[in-house]
C-alpha positions as CSV (number, residue, x, y, z in Angstrom):
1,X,-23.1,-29.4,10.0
2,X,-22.6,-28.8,6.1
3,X,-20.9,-25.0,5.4
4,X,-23.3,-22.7,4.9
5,X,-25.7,-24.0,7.2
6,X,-26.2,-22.6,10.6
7,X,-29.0,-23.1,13.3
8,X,-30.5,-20.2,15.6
9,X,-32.9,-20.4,18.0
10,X,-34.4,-16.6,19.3
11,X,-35.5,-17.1,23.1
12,X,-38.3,-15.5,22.7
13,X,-40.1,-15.9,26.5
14,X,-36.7,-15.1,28.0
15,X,-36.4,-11.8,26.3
16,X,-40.0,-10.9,27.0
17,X,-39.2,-11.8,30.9
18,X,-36.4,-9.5,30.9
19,X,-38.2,-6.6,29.3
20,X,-41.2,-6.7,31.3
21,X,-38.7,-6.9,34.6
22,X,-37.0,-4.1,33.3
23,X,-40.4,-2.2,33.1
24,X,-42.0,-3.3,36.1
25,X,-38.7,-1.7,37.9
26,X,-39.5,1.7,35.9
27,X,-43.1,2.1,37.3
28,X,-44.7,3.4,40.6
29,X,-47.2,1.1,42.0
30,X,-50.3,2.2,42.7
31,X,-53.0,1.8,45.6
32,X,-54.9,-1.9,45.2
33,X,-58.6,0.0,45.8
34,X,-62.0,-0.1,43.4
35,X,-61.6,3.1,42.8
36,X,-58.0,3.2,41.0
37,X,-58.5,-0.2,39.2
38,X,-61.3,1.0,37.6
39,X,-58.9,3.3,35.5
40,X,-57.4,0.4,34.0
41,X,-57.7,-0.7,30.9
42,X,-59.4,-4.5,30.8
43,X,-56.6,-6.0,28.8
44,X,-54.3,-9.2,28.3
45,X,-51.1,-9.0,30.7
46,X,-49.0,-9.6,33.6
47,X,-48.9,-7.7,37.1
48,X,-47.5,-7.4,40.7
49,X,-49.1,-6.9,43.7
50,X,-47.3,-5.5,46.7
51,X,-47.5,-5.3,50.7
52,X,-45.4,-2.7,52.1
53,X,-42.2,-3.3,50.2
54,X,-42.5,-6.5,49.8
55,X,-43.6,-8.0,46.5
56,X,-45.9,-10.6,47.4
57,X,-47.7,-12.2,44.5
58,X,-47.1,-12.0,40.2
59,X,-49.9,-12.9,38.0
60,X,-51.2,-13.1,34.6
61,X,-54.6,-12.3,32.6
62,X,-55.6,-13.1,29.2
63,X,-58.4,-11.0,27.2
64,X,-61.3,-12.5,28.5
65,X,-60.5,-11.8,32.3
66,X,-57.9,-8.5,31.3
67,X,-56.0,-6.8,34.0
68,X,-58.9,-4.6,35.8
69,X,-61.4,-7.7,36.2
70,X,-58.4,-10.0,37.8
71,X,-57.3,-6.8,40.3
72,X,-60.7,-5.0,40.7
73,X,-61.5,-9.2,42.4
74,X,-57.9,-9.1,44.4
75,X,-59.2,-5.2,45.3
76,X,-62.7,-6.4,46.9
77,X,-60.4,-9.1,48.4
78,X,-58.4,-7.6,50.8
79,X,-61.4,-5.6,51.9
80,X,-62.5,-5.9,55.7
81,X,-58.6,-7.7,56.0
82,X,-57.9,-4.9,58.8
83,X,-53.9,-6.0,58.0
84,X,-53.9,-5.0,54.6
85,X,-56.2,-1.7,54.5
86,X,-54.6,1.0,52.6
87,X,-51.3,-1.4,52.2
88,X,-51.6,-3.6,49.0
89,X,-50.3,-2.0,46.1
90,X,-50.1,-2.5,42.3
91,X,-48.1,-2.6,39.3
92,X,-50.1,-4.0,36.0
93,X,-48.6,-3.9,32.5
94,X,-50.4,-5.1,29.2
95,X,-48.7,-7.1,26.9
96,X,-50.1,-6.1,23.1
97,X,-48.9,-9.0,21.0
98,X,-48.0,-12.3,22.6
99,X,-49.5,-14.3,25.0
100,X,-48.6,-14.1,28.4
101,X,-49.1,-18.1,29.3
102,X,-45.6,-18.6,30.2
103,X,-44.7,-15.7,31.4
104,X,-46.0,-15.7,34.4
105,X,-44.2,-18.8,35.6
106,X,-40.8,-17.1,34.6
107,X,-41.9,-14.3,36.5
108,X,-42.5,-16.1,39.8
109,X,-39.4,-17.6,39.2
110,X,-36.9,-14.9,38.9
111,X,-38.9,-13.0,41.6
112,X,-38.2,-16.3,44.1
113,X,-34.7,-16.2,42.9
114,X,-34.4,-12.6,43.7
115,X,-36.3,-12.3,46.8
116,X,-36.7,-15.6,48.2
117,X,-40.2,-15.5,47.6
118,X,-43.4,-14.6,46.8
119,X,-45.5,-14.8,49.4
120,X,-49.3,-14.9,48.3
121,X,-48.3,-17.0,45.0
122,X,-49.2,-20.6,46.0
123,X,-50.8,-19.1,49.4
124,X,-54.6,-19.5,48.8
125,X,-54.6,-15.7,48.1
126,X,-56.3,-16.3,44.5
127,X,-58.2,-19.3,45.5
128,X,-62.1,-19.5,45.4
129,X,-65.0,-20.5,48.3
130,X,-63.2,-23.4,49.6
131,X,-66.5,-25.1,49.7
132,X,-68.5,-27.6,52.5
133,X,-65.8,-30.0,51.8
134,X,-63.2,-27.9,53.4
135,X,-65.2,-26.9,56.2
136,X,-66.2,-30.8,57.3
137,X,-62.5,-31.9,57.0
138,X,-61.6,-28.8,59.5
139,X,-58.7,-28.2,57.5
140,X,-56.7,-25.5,58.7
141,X,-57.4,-22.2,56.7
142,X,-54.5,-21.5,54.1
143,X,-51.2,-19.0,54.6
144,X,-53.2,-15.8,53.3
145,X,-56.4,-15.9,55.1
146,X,-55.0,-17.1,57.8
147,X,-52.3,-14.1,58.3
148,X,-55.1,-11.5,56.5
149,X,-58.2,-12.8,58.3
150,X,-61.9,-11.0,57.2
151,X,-63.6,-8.8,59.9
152,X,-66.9,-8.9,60.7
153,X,-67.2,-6.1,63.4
154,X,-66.3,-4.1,60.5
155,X,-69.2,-0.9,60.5
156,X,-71.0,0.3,57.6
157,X,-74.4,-0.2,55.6
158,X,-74.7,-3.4,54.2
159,X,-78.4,-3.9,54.1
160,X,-81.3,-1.9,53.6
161,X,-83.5,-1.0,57.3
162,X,-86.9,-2.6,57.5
163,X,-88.9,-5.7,57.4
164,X,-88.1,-8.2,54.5
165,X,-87.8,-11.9,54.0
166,X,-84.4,-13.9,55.5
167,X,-83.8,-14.9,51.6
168,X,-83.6,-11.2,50.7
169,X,-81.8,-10.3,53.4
170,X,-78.9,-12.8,53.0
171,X,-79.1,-11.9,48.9
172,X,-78.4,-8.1,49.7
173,X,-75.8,-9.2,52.5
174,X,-74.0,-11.2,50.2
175,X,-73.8,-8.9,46.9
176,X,-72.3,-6.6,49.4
177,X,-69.4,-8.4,51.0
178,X,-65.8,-8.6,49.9
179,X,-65.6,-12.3,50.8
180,X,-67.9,-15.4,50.5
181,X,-71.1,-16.1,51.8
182,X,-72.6,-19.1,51.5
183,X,-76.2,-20.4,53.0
184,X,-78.3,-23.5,52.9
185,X,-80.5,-23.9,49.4
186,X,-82.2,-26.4,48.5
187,X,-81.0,-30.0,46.6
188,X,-81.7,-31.4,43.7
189,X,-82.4,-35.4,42.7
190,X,-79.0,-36.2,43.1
191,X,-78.1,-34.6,46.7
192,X,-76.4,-31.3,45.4
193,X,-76.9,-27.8,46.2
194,X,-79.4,-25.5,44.0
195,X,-77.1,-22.6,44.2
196,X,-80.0,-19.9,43.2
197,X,-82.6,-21.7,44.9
198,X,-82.6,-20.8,49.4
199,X,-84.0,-23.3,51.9
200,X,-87.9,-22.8,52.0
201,X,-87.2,-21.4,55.3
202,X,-85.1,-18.5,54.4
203,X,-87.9,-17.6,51.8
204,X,-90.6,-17.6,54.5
205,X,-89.1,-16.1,57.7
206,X,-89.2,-12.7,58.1
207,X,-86.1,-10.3,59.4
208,X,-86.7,-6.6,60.5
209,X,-83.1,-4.7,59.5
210,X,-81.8,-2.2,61.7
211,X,-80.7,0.9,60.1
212,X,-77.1,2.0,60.2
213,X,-74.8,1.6,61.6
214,X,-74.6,-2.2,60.9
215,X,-72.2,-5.1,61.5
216,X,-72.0,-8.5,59.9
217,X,-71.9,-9.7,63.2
218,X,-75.2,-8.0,64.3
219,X,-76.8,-8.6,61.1
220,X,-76.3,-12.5,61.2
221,X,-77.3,-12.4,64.3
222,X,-80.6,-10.8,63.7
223,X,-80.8,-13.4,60.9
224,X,-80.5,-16.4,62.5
225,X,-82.8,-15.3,65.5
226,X,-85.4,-14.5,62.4
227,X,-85.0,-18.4,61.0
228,X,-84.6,-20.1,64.7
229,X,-82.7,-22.3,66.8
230,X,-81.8,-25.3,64.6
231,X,-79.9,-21.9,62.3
232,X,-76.0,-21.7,63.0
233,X,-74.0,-18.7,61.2
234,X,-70.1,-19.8,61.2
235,X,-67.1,-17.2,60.3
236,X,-63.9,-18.6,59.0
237,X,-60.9,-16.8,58.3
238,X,-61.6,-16.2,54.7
239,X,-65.7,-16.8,54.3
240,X,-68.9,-17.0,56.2
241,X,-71.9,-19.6,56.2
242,X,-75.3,-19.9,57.6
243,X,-76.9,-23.4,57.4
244,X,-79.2,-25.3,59.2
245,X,-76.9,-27.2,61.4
246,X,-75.5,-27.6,64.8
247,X,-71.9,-27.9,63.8
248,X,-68.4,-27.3,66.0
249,X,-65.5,-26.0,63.4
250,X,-61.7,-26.5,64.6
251,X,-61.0,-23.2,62.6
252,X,-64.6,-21.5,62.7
253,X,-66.5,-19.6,65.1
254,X,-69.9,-19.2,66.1
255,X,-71.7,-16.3,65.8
């Protein structure tokens, strides 16, 4: 190396990872509900997510999905989990200037080093409708729904009362559920799924809602009654179906 010359390289991602600890550890976390996340600005950056004590999952947003869309989703998550209600907790921080790409890997990393683990990172916890394909392997549900499992016994009012069509029904049901629900439609040339499109019989049957107070449970039930024998509602740990089938689940039940 000539005199004169010298060579510096600024770590720029480290330094970022050990402000941001250093910030996260001067915040109070706040309660993971609809409610509080709507207070939060929809932003680029990084966040923790805890249960109990324990921190239990780091993630990142960018500016097109900002820091109250990605919690508001893990919010309506953990809903009708009865062992998480009123103990998931928050601590969000947005980044102004640079990218937070890599920092969330760094993150998880130190956090790991620190505490062993993470325990919803790599869990499923962020994962979406695992899909038929899932369901006709009977794989085994993943570490977070299968420790956090959705209730349906859970009472509320989920559906208008009265007489309306199975297809409406189900809509309404599913626009108000914190998890997945996923019903037969009809198929296209090539064998796959018209996701806006019902089965013909859903759009022709006829269900008459109870009024509250309702169930999932009673509500499928009064469903699949409406649309007939050869109808099976299934719940699994994380999501529920209703399809035309006669189908035995390893990991789901009947309803």
């Amino acid at each position: 190396m000539p005199v004169g010359y010298s060579e510096f390289e600024f770590d720029l991602p480290g330094a970022l990872r050990t402000e941001l600890i250093h910030q996260f550890d001067s915040v109070d976390a706040g309660l993971l509900l609809p409610e509080v996340v709507r207070e939060v600005a929809d932003v680029q950056g990084v966040y923790q997510l805890f249960h109990g004590d324990e921190l239990v999952y780091v993630g990142k947003t960018d500016a097109e999905a900002g820091l109250r869309t990605r919690l508001m989703r893990h919010a309506k998550k953990i809903l009708h989990r009865p062992t998480l209600t009123g103990s998931v907790r928050f601590k969000a921080i947005r980044i102004m200037v640079f990218t937070a790409m890599d920092l969330e890997t760094q993150l998880i990393k130190h956090y790991k080093a620190v505490h062993g683990s993470v325990l919803w990172n790599g869990s499923g916890f962020g994962a979406n409708d695992p899909g038929r394909k899932r369901e006709k392997t009977n794989r085994r549900p993943e570490g977070f729904d299968d420790s956090h499992p959705i209730n349906i016994d859970i009472v509320g009012e989920f559906v208008a009362p009265g007489e309306t069509t199975v297809d409406a029904a189900v809509f309404a049901l599913k626009l108000s559920l914190p998890y997945t629900l996923r019903y037969e439609t009809l198929r296209d040339a090539r064998g796959r799924a018209m996701r806006t499109q019902p089965h013909l019989e859903m759009r022709v049957a006829v269900v008459e809602i109870p009024p509250p107070p309702q169930t999932v449970r009673d509500l499928m039930g009064v469903i699949q009654r409406a649309l007939g024998p050869n109808w099976q509602a299934t719940v699994f740990a994380s999501h529920l179906i209703l399809y035309k089938e006669s189908e035995t689940y390893d990991y789901g039940t009947i309803i």
